[in-house]
C-alpha positions as a LaTeX table, in Angstrom:
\begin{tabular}{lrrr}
\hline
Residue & $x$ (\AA) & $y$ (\AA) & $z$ (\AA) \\
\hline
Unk1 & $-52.04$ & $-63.18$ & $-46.08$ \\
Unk2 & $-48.55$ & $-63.73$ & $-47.53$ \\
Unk3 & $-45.47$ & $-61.16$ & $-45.70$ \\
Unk4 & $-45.51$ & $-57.76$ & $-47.56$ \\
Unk5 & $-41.95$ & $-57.01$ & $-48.94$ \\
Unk6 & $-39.71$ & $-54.06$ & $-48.89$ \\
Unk7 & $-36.82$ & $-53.47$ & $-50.92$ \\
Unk8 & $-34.27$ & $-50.33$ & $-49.28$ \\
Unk9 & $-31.34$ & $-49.14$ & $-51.19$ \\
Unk10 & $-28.66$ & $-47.83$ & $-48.84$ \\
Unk11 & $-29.24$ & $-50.37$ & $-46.45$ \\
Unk12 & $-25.93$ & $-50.95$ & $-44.98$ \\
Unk13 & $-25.86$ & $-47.77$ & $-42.25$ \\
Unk14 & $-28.51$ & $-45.12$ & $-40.80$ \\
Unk15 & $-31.53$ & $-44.36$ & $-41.92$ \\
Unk16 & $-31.92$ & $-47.67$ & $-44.27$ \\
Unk17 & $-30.43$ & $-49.77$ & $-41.25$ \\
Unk18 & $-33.10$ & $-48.40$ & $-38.84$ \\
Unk19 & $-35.88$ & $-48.88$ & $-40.99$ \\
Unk20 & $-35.14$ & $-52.40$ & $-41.87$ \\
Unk21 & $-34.59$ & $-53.62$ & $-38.50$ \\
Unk22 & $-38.28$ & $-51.72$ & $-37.81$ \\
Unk23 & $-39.87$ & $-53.43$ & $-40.74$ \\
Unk24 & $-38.55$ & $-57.28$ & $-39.53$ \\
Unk25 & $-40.15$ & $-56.28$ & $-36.13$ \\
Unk26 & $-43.22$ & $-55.54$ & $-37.75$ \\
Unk27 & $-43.09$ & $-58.55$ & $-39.47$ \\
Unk28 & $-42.29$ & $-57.43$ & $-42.98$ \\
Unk29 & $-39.33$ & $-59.07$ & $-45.37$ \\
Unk30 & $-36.95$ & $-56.58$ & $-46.36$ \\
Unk31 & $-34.55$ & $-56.63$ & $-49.36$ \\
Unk32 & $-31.03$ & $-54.89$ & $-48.31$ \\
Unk33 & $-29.41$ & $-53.28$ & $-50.67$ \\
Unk34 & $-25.76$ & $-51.58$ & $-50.82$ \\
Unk35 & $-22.37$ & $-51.54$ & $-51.62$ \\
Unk36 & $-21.08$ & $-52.52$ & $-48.27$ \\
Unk37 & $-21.66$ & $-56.56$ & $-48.41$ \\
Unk38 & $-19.83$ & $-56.79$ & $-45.16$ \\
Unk39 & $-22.43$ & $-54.26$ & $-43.45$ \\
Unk40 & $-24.97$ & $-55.89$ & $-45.70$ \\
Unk41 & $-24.41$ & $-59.34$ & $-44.08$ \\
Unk42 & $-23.80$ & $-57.89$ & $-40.27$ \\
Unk43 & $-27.13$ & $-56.31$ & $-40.47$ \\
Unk44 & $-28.96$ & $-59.40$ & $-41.91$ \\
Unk45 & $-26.97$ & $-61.66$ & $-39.15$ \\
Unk46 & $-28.74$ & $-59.95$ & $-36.60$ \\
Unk47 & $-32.50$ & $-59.39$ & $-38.75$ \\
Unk48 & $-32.39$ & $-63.54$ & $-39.40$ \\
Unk49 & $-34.38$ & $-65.04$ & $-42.53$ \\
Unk50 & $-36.87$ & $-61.88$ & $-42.88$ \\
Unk51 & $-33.84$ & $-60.27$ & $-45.00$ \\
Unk52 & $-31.80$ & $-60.89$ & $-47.89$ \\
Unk53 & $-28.26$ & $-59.07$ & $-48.93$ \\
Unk54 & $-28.11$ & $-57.90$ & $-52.09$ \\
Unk55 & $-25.17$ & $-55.86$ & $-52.65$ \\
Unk56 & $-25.35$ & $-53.60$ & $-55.67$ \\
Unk57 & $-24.47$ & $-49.84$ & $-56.45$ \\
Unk58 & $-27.45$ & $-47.66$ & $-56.82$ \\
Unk59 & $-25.92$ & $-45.84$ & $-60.28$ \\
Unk60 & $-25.84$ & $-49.23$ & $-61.79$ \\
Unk61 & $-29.62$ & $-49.58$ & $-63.41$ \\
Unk62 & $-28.54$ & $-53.18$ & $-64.08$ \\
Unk63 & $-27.28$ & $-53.79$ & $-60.34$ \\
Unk64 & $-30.85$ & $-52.70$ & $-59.28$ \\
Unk65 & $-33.12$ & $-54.50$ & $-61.79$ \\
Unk66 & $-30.93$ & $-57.81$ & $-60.90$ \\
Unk67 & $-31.66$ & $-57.10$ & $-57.43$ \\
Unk68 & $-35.00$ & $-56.42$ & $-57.18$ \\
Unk69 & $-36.10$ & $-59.31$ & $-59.26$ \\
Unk70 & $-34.08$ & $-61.42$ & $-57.03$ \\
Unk71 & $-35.72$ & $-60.10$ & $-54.11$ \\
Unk72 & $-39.32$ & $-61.29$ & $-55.86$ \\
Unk73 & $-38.24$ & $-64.03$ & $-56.98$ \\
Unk74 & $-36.96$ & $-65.10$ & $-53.38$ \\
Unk75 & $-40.55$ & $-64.03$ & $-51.77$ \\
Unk76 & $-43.14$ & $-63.70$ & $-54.55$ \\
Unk77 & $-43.59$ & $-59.90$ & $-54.88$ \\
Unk78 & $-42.75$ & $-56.21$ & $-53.78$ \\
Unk79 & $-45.29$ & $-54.13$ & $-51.90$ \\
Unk80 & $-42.88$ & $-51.20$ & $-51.31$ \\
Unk81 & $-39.40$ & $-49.79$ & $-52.65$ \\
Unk82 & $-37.22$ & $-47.28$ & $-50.49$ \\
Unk83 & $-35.23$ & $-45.11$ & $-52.61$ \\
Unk84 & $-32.72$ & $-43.82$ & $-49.55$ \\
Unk85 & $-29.23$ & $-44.15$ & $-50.75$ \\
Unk86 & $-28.01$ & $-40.82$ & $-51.18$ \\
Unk87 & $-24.60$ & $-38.75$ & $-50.27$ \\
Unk88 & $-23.62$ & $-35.20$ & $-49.73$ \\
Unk89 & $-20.49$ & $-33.06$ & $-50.96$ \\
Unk90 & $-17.66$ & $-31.65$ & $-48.98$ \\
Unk91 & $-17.89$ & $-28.08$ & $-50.01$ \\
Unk92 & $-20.91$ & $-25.59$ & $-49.53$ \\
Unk93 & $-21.66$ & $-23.43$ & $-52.08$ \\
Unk94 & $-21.31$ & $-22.98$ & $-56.02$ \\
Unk95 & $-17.68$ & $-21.47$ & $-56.43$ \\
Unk96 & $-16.31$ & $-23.62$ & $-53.97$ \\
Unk97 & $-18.05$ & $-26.72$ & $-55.35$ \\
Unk98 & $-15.92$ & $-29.93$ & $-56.75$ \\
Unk99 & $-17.32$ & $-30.61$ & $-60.63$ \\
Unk100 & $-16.65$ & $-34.10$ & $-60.24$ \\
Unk101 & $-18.47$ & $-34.52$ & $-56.97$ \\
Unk102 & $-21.56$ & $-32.65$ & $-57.94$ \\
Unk103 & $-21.45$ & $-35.35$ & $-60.78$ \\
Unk104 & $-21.28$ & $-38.16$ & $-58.13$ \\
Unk105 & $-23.75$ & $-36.83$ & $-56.23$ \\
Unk106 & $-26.70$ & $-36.05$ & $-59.01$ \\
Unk107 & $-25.53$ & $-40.02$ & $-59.84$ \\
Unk108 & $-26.84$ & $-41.32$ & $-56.58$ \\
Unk109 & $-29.56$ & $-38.54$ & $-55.34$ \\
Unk110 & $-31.22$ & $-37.97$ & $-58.54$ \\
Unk111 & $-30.10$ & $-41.02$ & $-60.96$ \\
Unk112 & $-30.33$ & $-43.41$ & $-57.88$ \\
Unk113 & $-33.64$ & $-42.75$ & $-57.35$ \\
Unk114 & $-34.85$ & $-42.56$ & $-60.61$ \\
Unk115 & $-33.27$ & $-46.44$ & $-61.00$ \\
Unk116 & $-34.89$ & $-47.45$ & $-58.26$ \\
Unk117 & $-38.23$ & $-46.57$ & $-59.03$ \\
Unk118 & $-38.02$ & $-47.80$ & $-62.51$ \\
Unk119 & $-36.73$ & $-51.12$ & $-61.27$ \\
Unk120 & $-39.14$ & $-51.50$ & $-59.27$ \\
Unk121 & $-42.31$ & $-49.96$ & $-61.02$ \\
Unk122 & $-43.23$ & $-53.07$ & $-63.03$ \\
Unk123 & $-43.35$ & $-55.17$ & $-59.72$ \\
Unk124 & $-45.00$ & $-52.77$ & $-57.72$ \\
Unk125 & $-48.13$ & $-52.38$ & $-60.41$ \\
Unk126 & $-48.88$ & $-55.71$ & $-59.79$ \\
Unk127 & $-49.67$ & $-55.19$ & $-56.01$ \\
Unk128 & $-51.05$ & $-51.55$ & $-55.99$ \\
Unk129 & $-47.77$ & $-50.87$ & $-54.04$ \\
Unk130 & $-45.65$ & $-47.93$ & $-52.47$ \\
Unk131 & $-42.82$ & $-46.07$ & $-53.41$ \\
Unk132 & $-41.01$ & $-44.04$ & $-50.78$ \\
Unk133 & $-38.07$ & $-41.49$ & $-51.64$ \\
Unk134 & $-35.80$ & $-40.05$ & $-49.15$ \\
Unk135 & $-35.95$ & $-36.41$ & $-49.26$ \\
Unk136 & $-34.41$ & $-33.38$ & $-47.17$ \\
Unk137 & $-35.40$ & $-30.75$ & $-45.00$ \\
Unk138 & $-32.63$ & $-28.72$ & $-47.50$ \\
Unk139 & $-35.35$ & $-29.76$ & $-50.02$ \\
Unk140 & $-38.11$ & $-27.55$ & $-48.95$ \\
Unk141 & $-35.75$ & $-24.30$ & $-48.07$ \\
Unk142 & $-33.22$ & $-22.28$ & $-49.58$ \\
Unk143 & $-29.67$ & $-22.85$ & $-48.55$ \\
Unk144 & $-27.62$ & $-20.45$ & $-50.45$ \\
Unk145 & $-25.73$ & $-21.93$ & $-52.98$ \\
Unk146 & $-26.51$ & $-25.38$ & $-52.37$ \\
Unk147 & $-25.78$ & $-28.09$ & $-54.95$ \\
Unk148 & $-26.81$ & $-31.01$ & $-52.68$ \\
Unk149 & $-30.00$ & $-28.82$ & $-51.55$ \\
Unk150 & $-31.08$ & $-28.36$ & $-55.25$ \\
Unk151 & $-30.52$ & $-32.77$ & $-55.22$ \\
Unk152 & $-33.21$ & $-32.70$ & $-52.82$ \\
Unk153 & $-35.71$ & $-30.24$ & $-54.39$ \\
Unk154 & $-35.69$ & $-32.96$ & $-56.98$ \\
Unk155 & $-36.59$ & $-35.60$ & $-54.92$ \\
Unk156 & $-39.24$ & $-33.53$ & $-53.62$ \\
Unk157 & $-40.92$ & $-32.54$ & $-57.13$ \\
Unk158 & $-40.65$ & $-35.79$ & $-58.42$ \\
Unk159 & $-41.69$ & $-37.57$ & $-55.48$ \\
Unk160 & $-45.06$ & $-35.48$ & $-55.77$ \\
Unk161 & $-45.18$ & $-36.08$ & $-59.54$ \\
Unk162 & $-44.75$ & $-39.53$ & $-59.20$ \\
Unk163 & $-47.84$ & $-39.82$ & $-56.37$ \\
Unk164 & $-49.56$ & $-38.72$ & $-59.53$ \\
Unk165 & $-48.55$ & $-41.40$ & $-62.15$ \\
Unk166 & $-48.94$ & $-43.84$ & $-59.39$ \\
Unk167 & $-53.02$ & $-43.15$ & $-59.00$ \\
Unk168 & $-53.50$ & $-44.47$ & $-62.10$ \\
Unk169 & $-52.88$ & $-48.25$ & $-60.78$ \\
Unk170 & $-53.71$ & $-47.71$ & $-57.09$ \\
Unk171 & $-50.14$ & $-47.13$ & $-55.84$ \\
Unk172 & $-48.52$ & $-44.68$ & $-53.28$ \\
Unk173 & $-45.50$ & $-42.71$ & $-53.30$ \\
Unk174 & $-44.28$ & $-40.58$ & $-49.73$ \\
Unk175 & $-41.42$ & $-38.43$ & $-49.25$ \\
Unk176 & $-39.38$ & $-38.62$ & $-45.94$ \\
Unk177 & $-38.28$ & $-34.94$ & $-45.87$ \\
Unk178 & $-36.11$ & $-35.22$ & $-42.04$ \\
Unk179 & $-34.06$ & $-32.24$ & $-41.11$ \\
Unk180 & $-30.19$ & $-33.12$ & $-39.32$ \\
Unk181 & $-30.19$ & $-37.06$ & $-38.92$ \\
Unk182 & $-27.48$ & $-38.75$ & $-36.48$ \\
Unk183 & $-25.52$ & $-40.79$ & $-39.03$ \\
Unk184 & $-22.21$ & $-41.43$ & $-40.67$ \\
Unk185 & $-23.46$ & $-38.52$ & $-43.25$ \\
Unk186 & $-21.95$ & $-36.20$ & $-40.94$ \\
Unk187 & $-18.08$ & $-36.47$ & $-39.27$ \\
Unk188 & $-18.72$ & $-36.02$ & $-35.83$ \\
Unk189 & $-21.60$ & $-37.15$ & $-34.15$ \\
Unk190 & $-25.25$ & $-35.44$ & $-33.40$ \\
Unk191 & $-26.95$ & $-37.06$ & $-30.31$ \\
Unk192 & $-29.64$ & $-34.14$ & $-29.86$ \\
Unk193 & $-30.69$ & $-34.41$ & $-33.31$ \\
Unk194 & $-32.94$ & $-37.13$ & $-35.09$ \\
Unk195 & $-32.40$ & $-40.44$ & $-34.52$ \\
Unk196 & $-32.39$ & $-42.89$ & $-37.72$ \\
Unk197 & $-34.96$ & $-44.66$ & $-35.39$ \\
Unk198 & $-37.46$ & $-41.46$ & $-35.69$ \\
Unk199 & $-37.56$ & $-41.80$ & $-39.40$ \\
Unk200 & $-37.86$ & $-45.14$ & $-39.73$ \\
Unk201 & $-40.74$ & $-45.02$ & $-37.54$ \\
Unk202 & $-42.21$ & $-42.39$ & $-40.61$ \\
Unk203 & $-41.12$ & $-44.69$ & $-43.16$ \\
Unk204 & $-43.52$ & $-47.60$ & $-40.88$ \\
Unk205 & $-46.07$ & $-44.95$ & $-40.52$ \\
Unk206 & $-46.19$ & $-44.11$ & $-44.02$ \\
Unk207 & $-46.60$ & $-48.04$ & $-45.30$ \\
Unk208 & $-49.05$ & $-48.87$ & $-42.57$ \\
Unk209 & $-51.48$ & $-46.52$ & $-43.18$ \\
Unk210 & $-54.83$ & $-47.78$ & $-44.67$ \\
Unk211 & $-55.26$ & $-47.89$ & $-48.85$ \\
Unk212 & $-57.48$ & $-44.99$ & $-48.62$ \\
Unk213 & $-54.90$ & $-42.62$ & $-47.09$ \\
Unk214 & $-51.77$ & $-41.52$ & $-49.06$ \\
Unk215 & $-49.24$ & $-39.89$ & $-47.25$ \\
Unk216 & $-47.38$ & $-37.43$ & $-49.58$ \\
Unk217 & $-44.81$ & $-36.36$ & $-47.42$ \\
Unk218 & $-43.33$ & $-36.71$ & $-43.62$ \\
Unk219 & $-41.37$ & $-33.84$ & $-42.40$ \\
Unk220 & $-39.77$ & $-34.15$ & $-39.73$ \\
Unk221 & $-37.28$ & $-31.58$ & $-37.46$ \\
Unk222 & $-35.30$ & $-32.00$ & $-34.16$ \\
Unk223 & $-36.70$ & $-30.49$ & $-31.65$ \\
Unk224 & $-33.10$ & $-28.84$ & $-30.70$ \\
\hline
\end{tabular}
């Protein structure tokens, strides 16, 4: 049986990062995709010829269509996208809230992962194949006021409508809903939080599970 493939936008640093270097172990080519080529090609330095760089900006429909039929081209198919590029804003709240970042934001945590997905749709039909969507714990609560919360409710509602349109040629779709993550997303670090070794080991959990068994959604919380 030929290597199944995974393609992961925001590749370059956390949660993308984790779950690539997870998927080589388990044997699985990965596509890395980001803005960061210098991160890009660190990363793949150290994951060897089970990953290609493929720097590209996740607003940029074009950037990820180019991509992603690189990344088939290179090794014959997709069996699973990761839509987990995504950033958050500076100030809480509505009044307090920067127009022009909100705009920023809905361009790579909504638009982002509609691109992705639709980039990768075509190639995924053709191997029954999985869609996964990076959403929130802030996507399942009410935060009050929250713009970047509201990003994530999206991901959530279309991540479940999407399971739906995906049935129709065999494929899956899972959300990774993780509460605080220890990454760059925030300033100063978390260590008693999640790990971005925890959810890559949903992501994992999510792709390996038989055909019959969908998982809609992983939540997952720090215990602290």
């Amino acid at each position: 049986m030929s290597t199944k493939t995974l393609f992961i936008t925001g590749a370059s640093s956390g949660i993308g990062a984790a779950t690539a270097r997870l998927a080589v172990a388990k044997g699985w080519q990965v596509g890395l995709f980001a803005r960061s080529r210098d991160k890009l090609d660190a990363l793949a330095g150290e994951l060897g010829d089970k990953a290609l760089v493929l720097p590209g900006d996740v607003t940029d429909f074009d950037n990820l269509k180019e991509a992603i039929a690189t990344f088939v081209d290179r090794t014959g198919g997709l069996d699973a996208a990761f839509a987990n590029a995504g950033m958050g804003l500076s100030a809480a709240g509505t009044e307090a809230g920067d127009p022009e970042e909100w705009k920023r934001m809905i361009g790579v945590n909504v638009l982002g992962v509609l691109w992705t997905v639709m980039a990768a749709m075509p190639h995924l039909k053709e191997r029954a194949g999985h869609m996964l969507l990076t959403g929130s714990a802030a996507g399942r609560v009410h935060i009050a006021g929250s713009v970047y919360g509201a990003s994530k409710w999206f991901v959530h509602g279309y991540g479940g409508n999407l399971s739906e349109e995906m049935k129709s040629f065999g494929g899956r779709c899972t959300v990774i809903a993780p509460g605080m993550v220890n990454t760059a997303f925030f300033d100063e670090p978390k260590p008693d939080k999640l790990q971005p070794e925890d959810v890559a080991l949903a992501v994992l959990f999510a792709l390996e599970a038989d055909p019959r068994c969908a998982v809609n959604e992983v939540f997952l919380m720090p215990t602290q």
